[in-house]
N, C-alpha and C positions, 0 to 999 in steps of 0.2 A: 557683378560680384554679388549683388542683391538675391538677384533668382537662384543665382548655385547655393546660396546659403540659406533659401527658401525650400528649394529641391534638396538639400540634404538635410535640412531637420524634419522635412514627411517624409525622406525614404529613412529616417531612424525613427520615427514615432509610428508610422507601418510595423517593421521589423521588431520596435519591442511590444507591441499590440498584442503579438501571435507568443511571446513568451510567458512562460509562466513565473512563479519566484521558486520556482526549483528545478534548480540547474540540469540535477537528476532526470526529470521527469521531459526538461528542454530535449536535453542530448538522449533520448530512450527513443521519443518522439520524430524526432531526424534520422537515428539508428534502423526505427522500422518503419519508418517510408520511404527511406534510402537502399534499404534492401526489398521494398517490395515494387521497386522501379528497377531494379535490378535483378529481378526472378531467385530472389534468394530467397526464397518460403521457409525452408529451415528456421530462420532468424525469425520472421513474421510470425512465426509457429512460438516462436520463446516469444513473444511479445505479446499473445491471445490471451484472453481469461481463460481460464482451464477447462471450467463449464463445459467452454465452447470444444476446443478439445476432445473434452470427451465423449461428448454427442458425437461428433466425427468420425470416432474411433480412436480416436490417439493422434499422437503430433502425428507420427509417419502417414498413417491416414487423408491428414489434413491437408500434410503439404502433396499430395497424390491427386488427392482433388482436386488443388488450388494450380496444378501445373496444369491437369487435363483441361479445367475450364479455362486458364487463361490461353492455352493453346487455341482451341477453338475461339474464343472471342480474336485473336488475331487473327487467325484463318479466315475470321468472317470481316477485317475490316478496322476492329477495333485494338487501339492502344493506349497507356496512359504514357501521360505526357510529363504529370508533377500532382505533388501530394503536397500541402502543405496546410495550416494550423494555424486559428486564430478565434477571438472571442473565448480565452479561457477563463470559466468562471472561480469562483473562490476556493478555496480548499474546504469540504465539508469530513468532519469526521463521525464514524458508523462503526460502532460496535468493533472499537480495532483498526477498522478501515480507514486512507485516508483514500478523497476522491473528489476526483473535478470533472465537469462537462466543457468538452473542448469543441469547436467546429473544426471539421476536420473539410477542405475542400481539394477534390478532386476532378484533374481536366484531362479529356479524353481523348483524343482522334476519333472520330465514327464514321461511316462511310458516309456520311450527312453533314462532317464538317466537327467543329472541336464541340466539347459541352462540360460546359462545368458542374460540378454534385456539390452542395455541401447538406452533411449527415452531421451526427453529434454522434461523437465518443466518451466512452466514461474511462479516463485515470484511474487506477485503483493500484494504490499499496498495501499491503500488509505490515511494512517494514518501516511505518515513518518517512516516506518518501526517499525511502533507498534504489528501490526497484519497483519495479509501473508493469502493470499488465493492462490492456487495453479491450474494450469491448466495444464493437459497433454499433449504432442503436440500427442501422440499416434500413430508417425511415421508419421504424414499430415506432407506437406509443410508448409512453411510457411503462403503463400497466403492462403492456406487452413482455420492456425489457425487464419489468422484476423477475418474471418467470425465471430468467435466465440468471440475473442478478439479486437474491433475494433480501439483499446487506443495502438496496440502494435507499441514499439519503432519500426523505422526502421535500427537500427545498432544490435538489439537482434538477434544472429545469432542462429536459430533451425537445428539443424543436425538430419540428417538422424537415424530412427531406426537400432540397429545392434545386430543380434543374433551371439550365439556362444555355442556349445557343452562344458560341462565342464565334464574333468576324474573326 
C-alpha cells in the first residue's frame, strides 16, 4: 500500500508539472496535439501564430504543406507516436500580449527506432488568456525567433532543441 501511494503521488506531481494555471491555455494545448496526431492540420492551422501563416500563404496553404510532408516522412519510415508538454514557464505580459515558454516533447517512430525531440514553444494571447496561438521555436535562437515574433518578452527563456534515442 506504501508503493501505490508513492506511485500515485509522482504520477500526479508529473502530470500537474506539464500544466499550466490556465485551464484555457491546458485544454488548447491537448486540442492541438491531439489533432496533430491525428492528421487534422485544419485545427493545428487555428492553433499557428498567424506570422507563420502567412509566410505559407494562408491556413489552406499550410495545411497542404503539412499533409504533403507529413505524407512523405511516412512513406520514408517515420511516425509520431505522442506530443506532450512540460516545464511551463511563468505568464509574462508584452505590449497586450500574454505569453509562456512551454517544452513541447515530441516521440517518433524512425526507421532507426523511437526518438524523442524537446523544442520550446511560446503561448501567446491577445485575449487575457482566452485563446492561445502557438509558435515553434524549432531549435532557432532566440534572436532568431523575434524575426518572427517581434512582441517577445525578453525574460522568455528558448532552450535549445535536444534529441534523444529511446529503447
Amino acid at each position: 500500500m506504501k508503493y501505490l501511494s508513492l506511485l500515485l503521488l509522482c504520477f500526479i506531481s508529473f502530470n500537474l508539472e506539464a500544466q499550466t494555471d490556465n485551464n484555457n491555455l491546458n485544454n488548447q494545448l491537448k486540442a492541438m496535439s491531439s489533432a496533430f496526431l491525428e492528421d487534422d492540420y485544419s485545427i493545428v492551422a487555428d492553433y499557428t501564430y498567424p506570422k507563420i501563416l502567412e509566410m505559407m500563404g494562408g491556413k489552406e496553404a499550410m495545411i497542404e504543406t503539412t499533409k504533403e510532408s507529413i505524407s512523405k516522412m511516412k512513406s520514408q519510415g517515420f511516425s509520431f507516436l505522442d506530443i506532450s508538454f512540460k516545464d511551463p514557464s511563468t505568464f509574462f505580459e508584452q505590449n497586450g500580449d500574454t505569453q509562456c515558454a512551454i517544452t513541447q516533447v515530441l516521440v517518433m517512430e524512425t526507421p532507426n527506432g523511437k526518438v524523442q525531440s524537446e523544442s520550446t514553444i511560446i503561448a501567446i494571447s491577445e485575449d487575457e488568456g482566452e485563446n492561445w496561438v502557438f509558435l515553434d521555436s524549432s531549435g532557432m535562437p532566440k534572436a532568431s525567433l523575434q524575426n518572427f515574433y517581434t512582441n517577445l518578452h525578453p525574460d522568455i527563456e528558448v532552450k535549445a532543441s535536444q534529441k534523444k534515442n529511446l529503447e
